[in-house]
N, C-alpha and C positions, 0 to 999 in steps of 0.2 A: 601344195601351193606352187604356182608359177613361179619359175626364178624372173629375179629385175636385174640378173646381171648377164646376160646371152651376149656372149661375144662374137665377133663379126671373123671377115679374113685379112683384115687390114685396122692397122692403126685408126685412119682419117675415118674408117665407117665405125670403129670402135670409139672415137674419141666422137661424133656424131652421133650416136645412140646413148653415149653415160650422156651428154650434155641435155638430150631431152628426155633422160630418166631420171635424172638427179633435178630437174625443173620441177618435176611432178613431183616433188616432195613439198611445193606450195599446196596441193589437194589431197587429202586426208584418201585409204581406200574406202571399199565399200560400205561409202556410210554406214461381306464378309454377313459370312451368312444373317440374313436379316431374321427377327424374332419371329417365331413363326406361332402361331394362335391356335392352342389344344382343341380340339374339339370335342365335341360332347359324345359320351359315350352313348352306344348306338345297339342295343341288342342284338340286331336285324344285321350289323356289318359282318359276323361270322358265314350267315347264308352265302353258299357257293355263287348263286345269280346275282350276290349284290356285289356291285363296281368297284374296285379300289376308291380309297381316301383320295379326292385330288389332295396336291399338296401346297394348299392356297395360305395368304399369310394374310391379314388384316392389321393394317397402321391408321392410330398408333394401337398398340397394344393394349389399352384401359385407355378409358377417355372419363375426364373431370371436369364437372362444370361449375362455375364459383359464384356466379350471378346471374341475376336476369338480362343480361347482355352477352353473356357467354355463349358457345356453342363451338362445336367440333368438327372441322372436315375428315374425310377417313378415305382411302383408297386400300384395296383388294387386289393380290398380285397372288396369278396362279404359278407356279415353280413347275417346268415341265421337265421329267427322267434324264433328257439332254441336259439341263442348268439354265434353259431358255428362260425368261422370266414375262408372264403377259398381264397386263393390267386389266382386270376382269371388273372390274369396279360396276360398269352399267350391266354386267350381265348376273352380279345375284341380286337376289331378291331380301330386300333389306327391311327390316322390321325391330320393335323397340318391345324387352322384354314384358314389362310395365309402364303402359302407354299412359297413365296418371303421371309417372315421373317422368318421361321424356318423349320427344316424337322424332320422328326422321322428317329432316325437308331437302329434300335433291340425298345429296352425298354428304349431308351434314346432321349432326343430332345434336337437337336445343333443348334447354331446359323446358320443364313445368311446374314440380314441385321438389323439395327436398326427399331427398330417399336413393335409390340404388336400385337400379334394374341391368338388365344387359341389352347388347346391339346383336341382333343376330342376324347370318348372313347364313342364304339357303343355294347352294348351287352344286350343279351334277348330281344332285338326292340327297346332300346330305348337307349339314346345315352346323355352324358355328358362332361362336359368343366371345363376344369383347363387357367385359365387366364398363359399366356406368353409375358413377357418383354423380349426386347433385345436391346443391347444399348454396341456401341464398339464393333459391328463386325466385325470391321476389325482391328480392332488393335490384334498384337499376343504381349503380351507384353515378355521381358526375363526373362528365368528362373531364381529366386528369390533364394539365399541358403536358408534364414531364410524360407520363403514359402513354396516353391519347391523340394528343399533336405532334406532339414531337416524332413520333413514328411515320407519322402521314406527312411530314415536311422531309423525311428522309427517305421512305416508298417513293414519292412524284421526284427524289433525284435536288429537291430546292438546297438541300447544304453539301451538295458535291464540291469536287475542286473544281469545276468544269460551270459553276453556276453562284450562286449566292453563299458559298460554302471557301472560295476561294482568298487568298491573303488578306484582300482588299475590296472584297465581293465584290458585286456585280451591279450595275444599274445604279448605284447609291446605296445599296442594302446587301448588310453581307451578317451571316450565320456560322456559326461554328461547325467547324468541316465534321460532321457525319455526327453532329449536336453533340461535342465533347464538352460542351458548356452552358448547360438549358435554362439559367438562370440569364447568363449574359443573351440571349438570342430572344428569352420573352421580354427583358426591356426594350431590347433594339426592336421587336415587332409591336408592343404595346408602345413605347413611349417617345419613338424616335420625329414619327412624323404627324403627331397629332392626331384626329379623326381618318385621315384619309386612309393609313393599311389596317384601322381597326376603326370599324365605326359603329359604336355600341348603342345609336339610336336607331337605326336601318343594318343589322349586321347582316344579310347576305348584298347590302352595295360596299360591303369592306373591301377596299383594294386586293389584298391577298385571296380573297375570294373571288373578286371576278378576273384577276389575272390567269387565278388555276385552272378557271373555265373556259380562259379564251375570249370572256363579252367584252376586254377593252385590248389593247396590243401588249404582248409579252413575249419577250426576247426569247424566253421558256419554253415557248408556243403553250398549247393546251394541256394540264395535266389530267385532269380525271371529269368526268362529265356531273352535271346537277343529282342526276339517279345514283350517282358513286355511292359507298358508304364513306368514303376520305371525305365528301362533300358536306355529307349527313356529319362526321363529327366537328367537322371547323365550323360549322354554322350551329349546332348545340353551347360547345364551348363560346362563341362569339356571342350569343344568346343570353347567356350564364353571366354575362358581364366579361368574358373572357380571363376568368379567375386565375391566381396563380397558387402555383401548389405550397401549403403553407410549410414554413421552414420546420416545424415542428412536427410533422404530416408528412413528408415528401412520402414517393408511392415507392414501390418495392423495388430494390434492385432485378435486374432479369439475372438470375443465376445458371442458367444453362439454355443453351438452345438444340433441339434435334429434329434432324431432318429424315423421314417416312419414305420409298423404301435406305435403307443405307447401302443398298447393291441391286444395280435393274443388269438384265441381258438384254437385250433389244434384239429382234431378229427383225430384218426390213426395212429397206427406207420407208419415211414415211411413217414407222408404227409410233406411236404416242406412249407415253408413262407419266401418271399423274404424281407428284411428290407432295408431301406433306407438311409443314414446320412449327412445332409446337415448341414455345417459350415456357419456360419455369420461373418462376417468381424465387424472391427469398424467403420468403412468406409461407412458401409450399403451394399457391398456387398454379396454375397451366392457362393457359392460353393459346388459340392458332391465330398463330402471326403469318401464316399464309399467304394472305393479300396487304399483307404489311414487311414483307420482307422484299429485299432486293435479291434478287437470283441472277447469277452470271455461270459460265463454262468455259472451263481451260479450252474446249477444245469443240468449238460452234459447229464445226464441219462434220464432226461426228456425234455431238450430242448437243442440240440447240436446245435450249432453253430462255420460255416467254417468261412475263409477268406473274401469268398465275401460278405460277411452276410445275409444267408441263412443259416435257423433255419430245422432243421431234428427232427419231434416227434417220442419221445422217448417210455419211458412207463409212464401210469398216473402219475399226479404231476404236479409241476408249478413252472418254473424258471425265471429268470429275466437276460434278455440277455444285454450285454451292450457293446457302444461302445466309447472308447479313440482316441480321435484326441488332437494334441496340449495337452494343458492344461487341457481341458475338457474332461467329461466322464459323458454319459447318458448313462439311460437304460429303456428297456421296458419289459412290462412284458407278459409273455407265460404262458396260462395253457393246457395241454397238457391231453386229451379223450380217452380212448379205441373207438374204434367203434362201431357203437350199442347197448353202453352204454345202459341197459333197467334203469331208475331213473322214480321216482314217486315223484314230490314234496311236499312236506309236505302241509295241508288244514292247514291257517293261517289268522286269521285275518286284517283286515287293520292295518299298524300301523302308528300311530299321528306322530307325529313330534318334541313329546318327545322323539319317539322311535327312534331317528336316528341311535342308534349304533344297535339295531335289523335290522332296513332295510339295513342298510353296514355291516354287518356280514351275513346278507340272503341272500344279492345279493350274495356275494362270494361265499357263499357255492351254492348257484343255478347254478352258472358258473362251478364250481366245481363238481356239480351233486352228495352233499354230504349229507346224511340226518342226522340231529343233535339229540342229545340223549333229553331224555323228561326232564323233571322239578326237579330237586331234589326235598325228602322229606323235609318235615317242619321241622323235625329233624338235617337232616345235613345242614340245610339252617343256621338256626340260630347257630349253630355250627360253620359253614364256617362264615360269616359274621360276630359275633362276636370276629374271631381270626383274620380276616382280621382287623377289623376299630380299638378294641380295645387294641387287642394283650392278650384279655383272655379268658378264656372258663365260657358262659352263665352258669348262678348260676344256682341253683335247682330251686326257686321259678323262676325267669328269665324262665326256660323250662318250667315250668307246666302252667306259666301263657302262654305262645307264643303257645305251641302245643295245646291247649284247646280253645284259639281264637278263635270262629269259622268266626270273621271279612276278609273281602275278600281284606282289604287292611293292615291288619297286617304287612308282610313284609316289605310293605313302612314303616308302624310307629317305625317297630324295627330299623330299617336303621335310622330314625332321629334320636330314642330319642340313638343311640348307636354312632351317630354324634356330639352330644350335651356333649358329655361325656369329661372331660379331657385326659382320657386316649386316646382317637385321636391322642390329640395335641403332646402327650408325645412318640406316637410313631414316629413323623414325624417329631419333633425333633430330636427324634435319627438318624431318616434315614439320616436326611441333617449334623448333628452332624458326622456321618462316612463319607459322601462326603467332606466335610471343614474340615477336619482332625482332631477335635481337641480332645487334649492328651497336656497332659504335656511335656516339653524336657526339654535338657539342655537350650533352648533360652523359653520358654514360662513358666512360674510359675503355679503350680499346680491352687493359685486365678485366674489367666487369663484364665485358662482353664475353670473352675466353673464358674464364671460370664459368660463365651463366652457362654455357654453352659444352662446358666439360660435366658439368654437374647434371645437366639434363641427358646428355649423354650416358653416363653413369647411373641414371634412373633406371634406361631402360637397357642396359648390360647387366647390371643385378636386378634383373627381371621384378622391379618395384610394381605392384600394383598401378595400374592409370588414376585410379580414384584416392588410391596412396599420396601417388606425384603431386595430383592435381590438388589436392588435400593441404599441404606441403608447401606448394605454390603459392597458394591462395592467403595462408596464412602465417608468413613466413616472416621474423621480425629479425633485425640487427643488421649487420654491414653487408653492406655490396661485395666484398671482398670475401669476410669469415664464413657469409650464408647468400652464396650467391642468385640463391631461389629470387631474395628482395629485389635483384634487380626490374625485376617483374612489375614493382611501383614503381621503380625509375626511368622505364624506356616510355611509360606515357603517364605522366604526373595529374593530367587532366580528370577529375572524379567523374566526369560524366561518361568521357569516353573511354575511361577502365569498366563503369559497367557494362555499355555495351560491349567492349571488349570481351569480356568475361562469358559475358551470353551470348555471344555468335562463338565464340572459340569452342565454348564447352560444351553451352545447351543447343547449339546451331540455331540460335534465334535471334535476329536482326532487328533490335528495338528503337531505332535509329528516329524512325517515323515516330514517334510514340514523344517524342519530345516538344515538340510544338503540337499537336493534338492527335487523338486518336489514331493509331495505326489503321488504313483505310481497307487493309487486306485481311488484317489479322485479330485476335483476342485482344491486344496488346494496348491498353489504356494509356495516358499520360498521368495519370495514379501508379499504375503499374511501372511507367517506368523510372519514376522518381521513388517511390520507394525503395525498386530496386537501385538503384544509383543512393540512396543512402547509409547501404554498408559501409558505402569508403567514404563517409563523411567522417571520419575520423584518424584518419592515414596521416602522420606524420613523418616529417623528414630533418634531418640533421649533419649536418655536416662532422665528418671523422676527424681521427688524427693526420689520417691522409690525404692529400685534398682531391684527389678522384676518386673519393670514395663515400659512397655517404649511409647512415643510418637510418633505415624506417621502420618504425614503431610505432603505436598504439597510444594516440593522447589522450582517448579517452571523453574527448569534447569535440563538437561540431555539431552542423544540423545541414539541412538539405532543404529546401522554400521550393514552395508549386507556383509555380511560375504567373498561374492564374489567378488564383485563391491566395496567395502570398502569406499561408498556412504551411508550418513545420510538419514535413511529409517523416514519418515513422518507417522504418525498414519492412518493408514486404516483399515475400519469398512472389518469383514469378509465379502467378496462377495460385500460387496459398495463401497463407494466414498471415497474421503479423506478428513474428515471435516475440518474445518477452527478451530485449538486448541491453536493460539498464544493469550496468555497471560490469557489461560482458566485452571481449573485443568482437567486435558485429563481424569484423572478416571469420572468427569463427566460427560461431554463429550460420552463417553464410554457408563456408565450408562444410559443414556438417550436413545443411541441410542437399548441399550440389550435389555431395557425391556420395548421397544413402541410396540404396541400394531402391528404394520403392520412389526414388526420383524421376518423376514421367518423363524427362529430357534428356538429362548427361549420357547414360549408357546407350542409350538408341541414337545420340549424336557421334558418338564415339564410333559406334559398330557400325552407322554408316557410314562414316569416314575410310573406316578402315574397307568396308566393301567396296566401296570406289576407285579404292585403290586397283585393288585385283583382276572389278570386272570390268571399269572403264570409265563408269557412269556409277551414281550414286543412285537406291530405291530412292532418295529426295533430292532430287541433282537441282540447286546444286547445291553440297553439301552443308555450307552456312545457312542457309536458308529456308529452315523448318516452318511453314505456314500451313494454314488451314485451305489459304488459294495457292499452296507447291506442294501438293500431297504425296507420297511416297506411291512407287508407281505398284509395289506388293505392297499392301498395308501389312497384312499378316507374318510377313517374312521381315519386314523394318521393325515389327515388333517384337517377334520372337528370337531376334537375331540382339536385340535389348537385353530379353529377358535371358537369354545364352549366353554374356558377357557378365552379369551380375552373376549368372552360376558360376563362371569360370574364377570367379573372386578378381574380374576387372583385370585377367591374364590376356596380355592380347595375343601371343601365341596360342592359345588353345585357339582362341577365335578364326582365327588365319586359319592353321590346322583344319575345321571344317571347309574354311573356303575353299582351299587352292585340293582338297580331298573329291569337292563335289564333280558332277557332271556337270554343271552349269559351267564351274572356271575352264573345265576343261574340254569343251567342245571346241569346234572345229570353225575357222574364223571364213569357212566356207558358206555358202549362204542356197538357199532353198526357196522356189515358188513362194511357199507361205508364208517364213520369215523374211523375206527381202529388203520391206519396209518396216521390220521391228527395231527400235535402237535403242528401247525401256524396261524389254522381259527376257531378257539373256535366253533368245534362241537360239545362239549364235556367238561365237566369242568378238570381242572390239577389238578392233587394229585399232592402237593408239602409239605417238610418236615416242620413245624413250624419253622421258627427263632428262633436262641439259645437265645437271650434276653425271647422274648415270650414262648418258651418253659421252660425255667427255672420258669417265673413267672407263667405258665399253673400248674408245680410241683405243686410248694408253695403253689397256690391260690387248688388243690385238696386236699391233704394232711393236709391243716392248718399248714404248715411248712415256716416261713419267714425267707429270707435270709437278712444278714448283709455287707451290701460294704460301702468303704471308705466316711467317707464325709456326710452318709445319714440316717437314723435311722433306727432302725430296724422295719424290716417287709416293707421297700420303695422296689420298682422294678424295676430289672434289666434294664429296659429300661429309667429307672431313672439316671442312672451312669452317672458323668459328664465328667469323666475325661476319655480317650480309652486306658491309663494305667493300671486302674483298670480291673481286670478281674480274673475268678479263672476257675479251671481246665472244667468242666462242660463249662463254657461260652467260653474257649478255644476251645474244643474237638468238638465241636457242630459249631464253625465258625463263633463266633464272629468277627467281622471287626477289625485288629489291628490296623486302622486308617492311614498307613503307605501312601498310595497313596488315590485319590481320586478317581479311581474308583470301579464302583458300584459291579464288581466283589471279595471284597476284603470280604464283607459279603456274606460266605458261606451256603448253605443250601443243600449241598451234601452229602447222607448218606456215612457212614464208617462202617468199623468193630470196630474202636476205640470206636464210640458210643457207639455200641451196647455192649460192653465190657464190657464199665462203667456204663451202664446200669442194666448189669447184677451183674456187679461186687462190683461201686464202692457204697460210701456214699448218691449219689446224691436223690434214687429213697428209698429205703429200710430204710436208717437214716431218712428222711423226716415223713416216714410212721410210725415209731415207733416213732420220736420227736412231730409229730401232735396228736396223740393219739386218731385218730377220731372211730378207730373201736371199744376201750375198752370204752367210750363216750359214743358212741351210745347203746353198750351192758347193760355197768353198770347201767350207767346214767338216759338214755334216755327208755330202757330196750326193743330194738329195736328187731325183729326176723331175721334170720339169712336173710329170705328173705329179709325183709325191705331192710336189710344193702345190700344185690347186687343189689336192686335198684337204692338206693343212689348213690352206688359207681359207676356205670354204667354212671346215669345219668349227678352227677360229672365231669367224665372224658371222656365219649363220646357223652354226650347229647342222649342219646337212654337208653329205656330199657332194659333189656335182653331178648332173644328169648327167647320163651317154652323149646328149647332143651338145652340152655346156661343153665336157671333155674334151671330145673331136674336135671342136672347132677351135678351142683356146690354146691345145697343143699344136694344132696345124699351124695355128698364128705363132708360135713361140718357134715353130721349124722354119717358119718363111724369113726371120729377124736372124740377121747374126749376134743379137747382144740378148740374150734369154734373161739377164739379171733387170735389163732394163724392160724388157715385156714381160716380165713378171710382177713390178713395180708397180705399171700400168694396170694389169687385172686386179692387183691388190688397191689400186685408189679407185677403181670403176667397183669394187665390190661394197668399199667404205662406202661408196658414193651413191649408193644405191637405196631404192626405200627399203627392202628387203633387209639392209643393215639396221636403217635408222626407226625401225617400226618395228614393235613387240607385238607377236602378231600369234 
């Protein structure tokens, strides 16, 4: 790595160089297998002259058809030995086992009669089967509102926020944003405005019908043409007398939605990938909502996606396309090739089965065709690593003893014995100390703060399980003071926004939207999230013997009302059931179910948390924010990095232990042709700023300068702080978390100009250096030579020595000065001063 601290032959060019290096500390540095379809055994495939298996997949996997209205789209993707993926769909040759039960039209198979036959697909010689049910062919059933229209009011875009879906909707007529409420939206279309949006003596001159079409003026413009099938059902339903679905009758919930292939490779601009999306009923039955869903992409430029859902490559990159039907919203993922790509994969070793996040980091990058930067030095290893686990920078004796190693397993031993250390516990404290808010207010006493704050501490120094803590946490009854977990009801008393609380902290899932209607991104109902918010319908509170201190407990009464329905919402698990909570306390309840072990959320929030930590960015960056449109940028490695933290029995230590072991944490934050523009598949280590806790205490601990905060003796460190009130200019300016909300972005590590100001400017760096008095020390004292002391200081504050050219020129400058204590001062604030210092790199 280039040093950021080359000093000149003069003061005024040295004090001219830190001022526009220390500037620059405003600019950051340099920025699953899809189901594949058995084929039929084949006598003839042993013959020498017959061709390999291609290795083609057909979606979806079995296709069902439920009525005389049903039918199935299907797409064919061949898998080429590279991991290319190419959508062969128009090139086999497609035929229907038993053509009495079904027939093929285009790329689609419809019913004919009840019975079971197969789809078979014939390409490159040899030929494959998709299983086909049918069953109620001949029933057409009627068009369903809730079913039937209400999907095609949400396809044409009519209840967005952006449209008739909006607070106050649009034009006079407004619809529940993404039909969170399909009883209130068929009276407002039936009964609001008389004959004219529904006219059931003439119903294709319904207003809503010749809006969609464009025959009279509509703010909407055109949505679908007369030939549409969306046309075809609003005009059946209109026909029908425009029925409503009866209350006794409503039609089946959608319980699942999935999207056909679940992983495409694109080589090409330009090359196309057809996608699929087949809905599941509660009922058991299927359906392709295909041209009923809405399809979007994280990422247009590299993986466009139209209406029908078909994918257009873009330029290299990898997006993740998804689709909304109902309630639901999947998505799959796309990485997108130049062609001819020329890649040479890296000569690598086997790796064990330790190595899992190496093999899920290589695969991606092989798919990728990315080659990753080499091994960092021993130098910025123990560097990086010790600013990661401990939050300080490895002593003198700590380097001389690690870079002189010459043990081949060094780096694993520094990683324990720098696991073993309190200072771990104390940073991870803090971190969950800024998630749980805690700070003093006017409702919580500065002691509740400090105890809540010593006790979580305490969790994780006796190495307490996370799902123990959080277990503990959740359900924690009696004084603020006796059991300072409770304060946890006291820092935010508000029921609704302890659940969300609870479920962005724990499960990283932001239910926020889900409160006024359907979350527009995600699974997340406003059923879902008033039930969930009815755990702590029962949370009580009581004032103590002391008056800042108070009691909460379990009263055993309370209810939770839908806001719409003005219906007593019952306690439901996110995305589960609804447990049986009479005469239980529901916070346990709750508990039990967050932190079990086959919980599809809490451990895979956790262990990405904790990855983020280390590599810079989160597989779901950002870490609160678990959706179906923020999808983890490894699926495989987000998951099995879950299912490794449940093994570990919820040890974050072992967890870590893999991370800071792998190749991944410990490459080289040098960068390569291929990787350049990577900043999601760790080809490459992240330069990221230190944390202003940790940077303050990186000052102190160089300098021999200790800071004084409230509560704690002098020379304790900043990440020591209990209270998120406490704080001074320095731990402000640099982004400390003011505790204010619970999420993870509240702790900043964004450079500024202000930084570098006070950098330059203020007490922080310059007062430390003259209050430690390590240069006049080592001079007087110790009666060091001038070099000595740049290697110290070097050593100190970057863990390296200085170059040959750093040397020469910083000692020339120290021979031209008659005061060598005060130009040694100088290169010690130009080194502080430097990104080189303030960046874990």
């Amino acid at each position: 790595m280039s040093s950021g601290i080359f000093l000149g032959r003069s003061i005024r060019t040295w004090t001219h160089r830190c001022v526009a290096m220390v500037a620059a500390l405003a600019v950051t540095w340099a920025s699953v297998a899809a189901h594949a379809v058995t084929p039929d055994p084949d006598p003839s495939a042993s013959r020498p002259s017959k061709p390999p298996r291609p290795a083609l997949e057909v979606y979806p996997p079995n296709v069902q058809l439920d009525s005389a209205r049903d039918y199935q789209s299907f797409v064919a993707v061949l898998r080429r030995p590279d991991g290319i993926t190419v959508d062969v769909t128009d090139q086999v040759r497609w035929s229907v086992g038993d053509d009495a039960v079904a027939r093929v039209d285009g790329v689609r198979v419809v019913p004919i009669a009840d019975g079971k036959t197969e789809l078979v697909g014939r390409f490159s010689g040899h030929h494959f089967k998709v299983p086909v049910t049918v069953k109620d062919a001949s029933v057409k059933p009627a068009i369903s509102f809730g079913k039937d229209v209400m999907p095609v009011l949400t396809r044409s875009g009519c209840n967005t926020g952006s449209c008739h879906g909006a607070a106050r909707g649009k034009d006079g007529f407004r619809l529940s944003l993404f039909g969170f409420d399909p009883d209130g939206d068929y009276h407002r279309i039936t009964r609001e405005m008389g004959v004219r949006r529904v006219n059931l003596a003439v119903p294709a001159e319904s207003l809503m019908l010749r809006k969609a079409i464009g025959a009279v003026p509509h703010t909407g413009g055109k949505l679908f043409d007369v030939d549409s099938p969306y046309y075809a059902t609003m005009l059946e339903w209109l026909q029908d007398g425009a029925p409503e679905d009866p209350s006794d009758a409503k039609p089946p919930a959608v319980e699942s939605l999935a999207v056909y292939p679940q992983q495409a490779v694109i080589e090409g601009t330009g090359t196309k990938q057809r996608f699929v999306a087949v809905a599941t009923y509660e009922d058991g039955t299927t359906r392709d909502v295909t041209n009923l869903s809405a399809f979007s992409s994280n990422n247009s430029g590299s993986a466009d996606i139209d209406g029908t859902g078909t994918v257009t490559a873009g330029s290299r990159g990898e997006a993740f396309v998804m689709a909304r039907f109902d309630t639901k919203t999947v998505g799959s993922q796309v990485l997108t090739l130049p062609e001819g790509l020329v890649y040479e994969p890296p000569q690598q070793s086997a790796r064990g089965e330790d190595q899992y996040i190496d093999q899920l980091v290589d695969k991606k990058l092989h798919q990728l065709r990315i080659t990753p930067s080499g091994q960092c030095s021993d130098e910025e290893f123990i560097r990086r690593v010790t600013i990661d686990v401990i939050g300080l920078l490895p002593t003198e004796d700590e380097f001389h003893q690690f870079v002189n190693d010459p043990s081949e397993n060094k780096r694993a031993e520094l990683i324990d014995r720098l696991l073993a250390r309190k200072e771990f516990s104390e940073i991870w404290a803090m971190k969950f100390a800024q998630l749980l808010m805690i700070k003093s207010t006017d409702q919580v006493s500065y002691k509740s703060a400090f105890l809540y704050s010593k006790w979580l501490t305490e969790q994780f120094q006796n190495s307490v399980p996370v799902d123990q803590m959080v277990h503990e946490l959740l359900t924690s009854t009696g004084g603020t003071f006796s059991q300072p977990a409770t304060n946890f009801y006291e820092i935010e008393r508000d029921q609704l926004k302890t659940s969300e609380n609870v479920a962005q902290v724990f499960l990283g899932i932001r239910t926020q939207c889900a409160q006024c209607h359907n979350h527009p991104f995600d699974r997340w109902t406003m059923d879902d999230y008033y039930g969930f918010a009815a755990f702590f319908s029962q949370i009580g509170r009581k004032q103590a013997e002391d008056y800042r201190e108070k009691i909460i407990y379990n009263r055993g009464s309370g209810t939770t009302k839908h806001p719409v329905t003005g219906a007593t919402v019952e306690p439901k698990f996110l995305g589960g059931e609804a447990p049986e909570t009479r005469g239980k306390d529901r916070r346990q309840v709750l508990a039990d179910w967050l932190t079990a072990p086959e919980n599809p959320y809490f451990a895979k929030s956790i262990a990405n948390r904790v990855w983020a930590h280390f590599m810079g960015v989160g597989l779901v960056d950002e870490v609160d924010d678990i959706r179906v449109s923020n999808p983890p940028s490894n699926p495989e490695l987000f998951d099995t990095l879950g299912e490794k933290l449940v093994a570990y029995d919820f040890d974050f230590r072992a967890l870590v232990r893999d991370i800071c072991n792998s190749d991944a944490y410990q490459r080289s934050c040098q960068i390569n042709e291929s990787n350049q523009h990577d900043n999601r598949n760790y080809a490459h280590a992240v330069i990221r700023r230190i944390p202003a806790e940790n940077m303050l205490d990186c000052l102190s601990q160089v300098t021999d300068s200790p800071d004084k905060f409230r509560g704690l003796p002098l020379g304790a460190r900043a990440v020591q702080i209990a209270d998120g009130t406490t704080s001074n200019y320095f731990l402000t300016t640099f982004g400390r978390s003011p505790r204010a909300t619970v999420c993870e972005c509240e702790a900043s590590t964004d450079p500024s100009l202000s930084q570098a100001l006070h950098l330059l400017n203020g007490n922080s760096v310059q007062g430390k250096i003259a209050s430690g008095k390590l240069i006049r020390t080592w001079l007087k004292e110790e009666k060091l030579s001038p070099e000595q002391i740049l290697d110290r200081l070097y050593v100190r504050s970057l863990s390296r020595v200085p170059t040959k050219e750093e040397r020469d020129d910083l000692l020339a400058m120290v021979n031209e000065q008659s005061n060598a204590e005060a130009v040694l001062q100088d290169v010690a604030w130009a080194i502080l001063n430097s990104r080189e210092f303030a960046f874990n790199h």
